[in-house]
C-alpha distance (Angstrom), angle and dihedral (degrees) to the residues before:
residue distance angle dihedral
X1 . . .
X2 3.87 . .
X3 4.08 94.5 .
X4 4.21 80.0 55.0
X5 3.19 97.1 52.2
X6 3.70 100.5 40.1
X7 3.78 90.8 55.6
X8 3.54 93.2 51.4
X9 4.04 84.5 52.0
X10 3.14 96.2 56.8
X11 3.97 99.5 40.4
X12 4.14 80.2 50.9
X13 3.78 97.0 42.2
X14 4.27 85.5 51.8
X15 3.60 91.8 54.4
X16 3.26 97.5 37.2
X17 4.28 80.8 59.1
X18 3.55 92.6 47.6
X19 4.46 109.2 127.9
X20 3.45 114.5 -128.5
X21 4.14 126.2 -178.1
X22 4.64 105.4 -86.0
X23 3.37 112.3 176.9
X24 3.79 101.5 -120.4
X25 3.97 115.0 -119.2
X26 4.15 92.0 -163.4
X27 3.68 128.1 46.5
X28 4.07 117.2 -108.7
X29 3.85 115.9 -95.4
X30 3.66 101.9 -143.6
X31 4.05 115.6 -121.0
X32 4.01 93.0 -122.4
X33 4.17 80.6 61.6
X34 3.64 101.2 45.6
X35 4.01 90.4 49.5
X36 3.53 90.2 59.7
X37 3.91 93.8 46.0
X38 3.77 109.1 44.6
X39 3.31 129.0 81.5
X40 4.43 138.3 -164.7
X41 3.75 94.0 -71.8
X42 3.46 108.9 32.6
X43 3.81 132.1 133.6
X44 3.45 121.4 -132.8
X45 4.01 114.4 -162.1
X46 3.76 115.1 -169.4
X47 4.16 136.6 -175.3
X48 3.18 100.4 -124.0
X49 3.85 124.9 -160.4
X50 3.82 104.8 -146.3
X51 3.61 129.0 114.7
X52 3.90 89.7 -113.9
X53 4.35 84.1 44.0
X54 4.08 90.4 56.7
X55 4.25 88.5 50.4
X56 3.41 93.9 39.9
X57 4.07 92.6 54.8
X58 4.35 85.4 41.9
X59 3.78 88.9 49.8
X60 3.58 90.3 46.5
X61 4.05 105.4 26.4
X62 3.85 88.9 -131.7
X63 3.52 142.7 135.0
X64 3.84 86.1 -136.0
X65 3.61 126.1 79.8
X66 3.89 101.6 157.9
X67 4.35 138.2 46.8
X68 3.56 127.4 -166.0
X69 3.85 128.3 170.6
X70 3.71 119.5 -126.1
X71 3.96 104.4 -133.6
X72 3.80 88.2 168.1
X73 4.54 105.4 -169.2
X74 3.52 96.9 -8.5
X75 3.96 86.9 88.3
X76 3.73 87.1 55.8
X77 3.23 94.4 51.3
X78 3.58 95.1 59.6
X79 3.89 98.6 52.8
X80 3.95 93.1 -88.6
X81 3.62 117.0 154.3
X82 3.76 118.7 -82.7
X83 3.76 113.7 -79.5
X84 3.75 99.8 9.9
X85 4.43 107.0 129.9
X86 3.80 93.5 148.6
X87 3.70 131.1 83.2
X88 3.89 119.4 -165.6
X89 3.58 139.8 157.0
X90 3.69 123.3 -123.1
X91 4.01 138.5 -169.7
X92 3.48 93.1 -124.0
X93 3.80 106.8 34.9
X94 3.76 101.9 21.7
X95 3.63 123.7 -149.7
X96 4.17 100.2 12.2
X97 4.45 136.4 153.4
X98 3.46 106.4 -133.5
X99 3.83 125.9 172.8
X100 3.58 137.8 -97.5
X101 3.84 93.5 -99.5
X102 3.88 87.5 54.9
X103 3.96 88.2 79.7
X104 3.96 103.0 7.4
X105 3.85 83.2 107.7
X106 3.35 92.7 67.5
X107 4.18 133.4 85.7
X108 4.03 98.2 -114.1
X109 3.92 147.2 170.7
X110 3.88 133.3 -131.3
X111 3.90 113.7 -134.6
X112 3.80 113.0 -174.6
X113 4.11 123.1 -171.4
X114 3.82 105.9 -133.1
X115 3.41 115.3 -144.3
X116 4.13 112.8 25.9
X117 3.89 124.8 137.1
X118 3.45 115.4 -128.0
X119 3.39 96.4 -108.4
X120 3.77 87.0 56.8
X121 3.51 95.6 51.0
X122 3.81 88.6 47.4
X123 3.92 85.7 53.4
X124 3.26 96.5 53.3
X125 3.33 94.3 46.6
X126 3.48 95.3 49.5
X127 4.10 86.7 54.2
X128 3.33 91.6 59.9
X129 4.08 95.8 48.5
X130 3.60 96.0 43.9
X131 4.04 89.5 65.4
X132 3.69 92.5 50.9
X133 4.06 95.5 131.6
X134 3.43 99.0 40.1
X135 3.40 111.8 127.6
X136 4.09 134.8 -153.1
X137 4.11 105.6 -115.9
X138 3.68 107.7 -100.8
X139 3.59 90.0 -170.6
X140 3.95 92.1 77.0
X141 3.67 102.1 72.8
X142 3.65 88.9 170.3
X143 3.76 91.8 64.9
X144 4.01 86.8 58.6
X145 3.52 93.5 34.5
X146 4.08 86.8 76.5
X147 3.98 88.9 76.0
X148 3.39 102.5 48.7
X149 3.58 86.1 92.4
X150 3.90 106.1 58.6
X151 3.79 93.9 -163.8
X152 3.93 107.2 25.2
X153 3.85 126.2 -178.0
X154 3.24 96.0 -101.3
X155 4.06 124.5 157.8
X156 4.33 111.9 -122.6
X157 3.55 85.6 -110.3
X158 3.42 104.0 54.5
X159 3.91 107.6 52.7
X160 3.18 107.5 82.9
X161 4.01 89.0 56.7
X162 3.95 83.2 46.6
X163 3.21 86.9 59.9
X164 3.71 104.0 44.0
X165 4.02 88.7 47.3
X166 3.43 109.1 138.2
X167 3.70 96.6 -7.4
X168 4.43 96.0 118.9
X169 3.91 93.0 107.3
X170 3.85 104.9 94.2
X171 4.20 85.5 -152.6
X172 3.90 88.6 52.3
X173 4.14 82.4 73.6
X174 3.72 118.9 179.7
X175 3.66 115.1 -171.1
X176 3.92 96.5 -98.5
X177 3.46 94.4 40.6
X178 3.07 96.5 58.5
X179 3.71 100.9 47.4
X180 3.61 88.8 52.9
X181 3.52 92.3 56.8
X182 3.56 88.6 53.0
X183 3.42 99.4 56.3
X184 4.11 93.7 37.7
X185 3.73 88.0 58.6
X186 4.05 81.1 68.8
X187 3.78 91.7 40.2
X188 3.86 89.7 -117.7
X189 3.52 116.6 161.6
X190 3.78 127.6 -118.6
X191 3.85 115.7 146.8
X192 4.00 101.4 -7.9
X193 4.02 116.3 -172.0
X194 3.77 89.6 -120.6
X195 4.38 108.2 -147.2
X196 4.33 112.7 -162.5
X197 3.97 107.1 -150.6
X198 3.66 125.3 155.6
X199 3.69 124.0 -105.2
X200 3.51 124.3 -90.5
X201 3.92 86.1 -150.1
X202 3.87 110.2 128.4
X203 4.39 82.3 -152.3
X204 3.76 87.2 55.9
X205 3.54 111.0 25.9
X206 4.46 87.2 156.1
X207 3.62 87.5 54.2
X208 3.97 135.1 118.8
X209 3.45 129.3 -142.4
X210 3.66 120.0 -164.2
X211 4.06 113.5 -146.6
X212 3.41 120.6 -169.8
X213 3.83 124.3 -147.7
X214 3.77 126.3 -152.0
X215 4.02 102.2 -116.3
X216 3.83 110.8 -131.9
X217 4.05 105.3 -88.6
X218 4.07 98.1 -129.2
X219 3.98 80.4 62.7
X220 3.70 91.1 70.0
X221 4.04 127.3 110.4
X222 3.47 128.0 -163.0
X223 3.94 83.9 -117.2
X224 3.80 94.4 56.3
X225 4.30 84.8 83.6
X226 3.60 90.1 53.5
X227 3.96 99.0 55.9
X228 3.81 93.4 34.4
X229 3.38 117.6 116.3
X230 3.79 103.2 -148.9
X231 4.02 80.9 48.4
X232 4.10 112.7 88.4
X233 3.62 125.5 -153.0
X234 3.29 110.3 -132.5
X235 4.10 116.6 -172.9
X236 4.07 113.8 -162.9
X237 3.63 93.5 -141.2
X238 3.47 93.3 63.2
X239 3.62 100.1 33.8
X240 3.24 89.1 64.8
X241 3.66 103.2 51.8
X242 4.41 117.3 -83.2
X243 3.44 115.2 -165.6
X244 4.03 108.2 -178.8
X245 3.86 95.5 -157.1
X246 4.29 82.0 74.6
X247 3.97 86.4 63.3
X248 3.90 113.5 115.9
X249 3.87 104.3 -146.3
X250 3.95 126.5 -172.5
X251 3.45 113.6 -136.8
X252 3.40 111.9 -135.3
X253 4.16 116.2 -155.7
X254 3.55 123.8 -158.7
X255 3.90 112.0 -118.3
């Protein structure tokens, strides 16, 4: 029965992949610009225009659809091919590094932890590289199955778990999972379950202590980086230094 169901997950996960035409709600970033913006640790959030991209952004009610994590020469270093600085996992080809090009086309959004050592960015970098081959379990067709609707009736509360469904097995990666994983095996924070309780201090018995808790990692979105707020949005155009007074304008005269 596996070899049946596998082909039928991988038939599914194909269509599933299949690009159809989204009006984009963000203007493109071209690559050239994001090279000279990202850096090792970086989250790059696209709008994705797949059939799994337009249920993902329903499920979520999100611009973004997709995550990868830049890695930038690390890849090189480790006999990847030429150009490749992003890691990402896909339906079809699971855990992969693909280039800048790969998703250039695409409107997308900077996210940039604040606050991480090098060696903790390398680490979590390195997390994310060492599970390049993984691949998502075709086998399950009722883990795809939950896109084939790109705009199910699903209550508010729900979604997210819709979305999750399925998702516990760390080599059944899907691309926010994944990068949550990555950064959780650092401890970093992105969207901790935050728990009030008072403190057990005898100086400060009125007191509250805020604990955070690390949120399961199949719970994840792609826009979970975006509202973080250890997560910085960083846009190229101004990272690189916009002055508004360059701006060629057409002056339009009423007839």
């Amino acid at each position: 029965m596996n070899p049946v169901l596998s082909y039928f997950g991988r038939g599914l996960a194909r269509f599933l992949s299949q690009e159809r035409h989204v009006h984009a709600t963000a203007p493109v970033t071209p690559a050239s610009l994001l090279a000279t913006t990202l850096q090792p640790g970086d989250v790059l959030l696209v709008e994705g225009n797949s059939r799994v991209s337009t249920a993902i952004k329903y499920l979520t009610q999100s611009t973004w659809s997709h995550a990868a994590l830049y890695v930038g020469p690390l890849l090189a270093e480790q006999g990847r091919p030429s150009g490749h600085v992003l890691v990402e996992a896909d339906t079809v080809d699971g855990v992969r590094s693909v280039t800048l090009d790969a998703l250039a086309m695409l409107p997308s959004r900077i996210c940039r932890p604040i606050g991480l050592t090098d060696a903790e960015c390398q680490r979590v970098c390195s997390y994310a590289i060492e599970r390049i081959g993984n691949r998502y379990d075709l086998r399950n067709v009722i883990d795809l199955a939950r896109y084939l609707l790109p705009t199910p009736p699903v209550p508010l509360g729900m979604r997210r778990h819709m979305l999750a469904l399925g998702s516990g097995d760390p080599t059944r990666a899907i691309c926010s999972t994944l990068i949550a994983q990555a950064f959780q095996s650092v401890r970093y924070p992105i969207l901790p379950e935050i728990e009030q309780r008072r403190s057990d201090s005898p100086d400060c018995p009125a007191c509250i202590e805020e604990i955070a808790r690390i949120r399961h990692h199949s719970l994840f979105a792609p826009r979970d980086f975006d509202v973080s707020p250890y997560f910085q949005v960083v846009k190229p155009l101004l990272d690189q230094g916009f002055d508004f007074h360059g701006l060629r304008w057409v002056d339009r005269t009423t007839p």
